[in-house]
C-alpha positions, 0 to 999 in steps of 0.5 A: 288846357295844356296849351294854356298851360305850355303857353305860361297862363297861369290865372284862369278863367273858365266859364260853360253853358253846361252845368254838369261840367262846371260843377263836376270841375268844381267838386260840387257833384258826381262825376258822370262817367262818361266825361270822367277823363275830360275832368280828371285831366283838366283838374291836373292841369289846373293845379299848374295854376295860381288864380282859377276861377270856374262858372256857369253861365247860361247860353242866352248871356254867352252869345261870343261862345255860343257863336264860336261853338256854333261856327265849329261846328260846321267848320273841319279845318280852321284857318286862323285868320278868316277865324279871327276876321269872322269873330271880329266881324260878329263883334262888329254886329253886334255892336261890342266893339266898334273901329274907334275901340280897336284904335285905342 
């Protein structure tokens, strides 16, 4: 979130696969100890924000995050690029975006 904010974002979309998350970042329920300073510090930046708009959403329908979670986590250090070509890569197979969409 800091470097969104750094970056100038200011309308934010924030979607997760975790329930507890979502909700404890929305107000909609207690805090759970354990990820309480993870919240209190997103909360802080988001009041930076003009538009935020936080879901939930399932596993299942979130395929591109799930993917992105799944390849860190295997991965230590992140080159940039071969990151960029491999999520374009997974898009292609998945037949999201094609050659002619990227000329466009």
């Amino acid at each position: 979130m800091r470097k969104t904010i750094i970056a100038g974002y200011r309308s934010i979309v924030l979607e997760g696969d975790n329930e507890v998350l979502i909700k404890s970042l929305k107000g909609e329920s207690h805090i759970p100890q354990k990820i309480q300073t993870l919240i209190e510090d997103t909360q802080a930046y988001l009041k930076y924000c003009s538009n935020v708009f936080i879901h939930h959403i399932f596993r299942e329908g979130n395929h591109i995050a799930d993917w992105l979670a799944k390849f860190g986590s295997f991965v230590s250090c992140f080159v940039f690029e071969a990151l960029i070509l491999m999520f374009l890569f997974y898009l292609f197979s998945l037949r999201i975006i094609s050659v002619e969409s990227l000329r466009e």
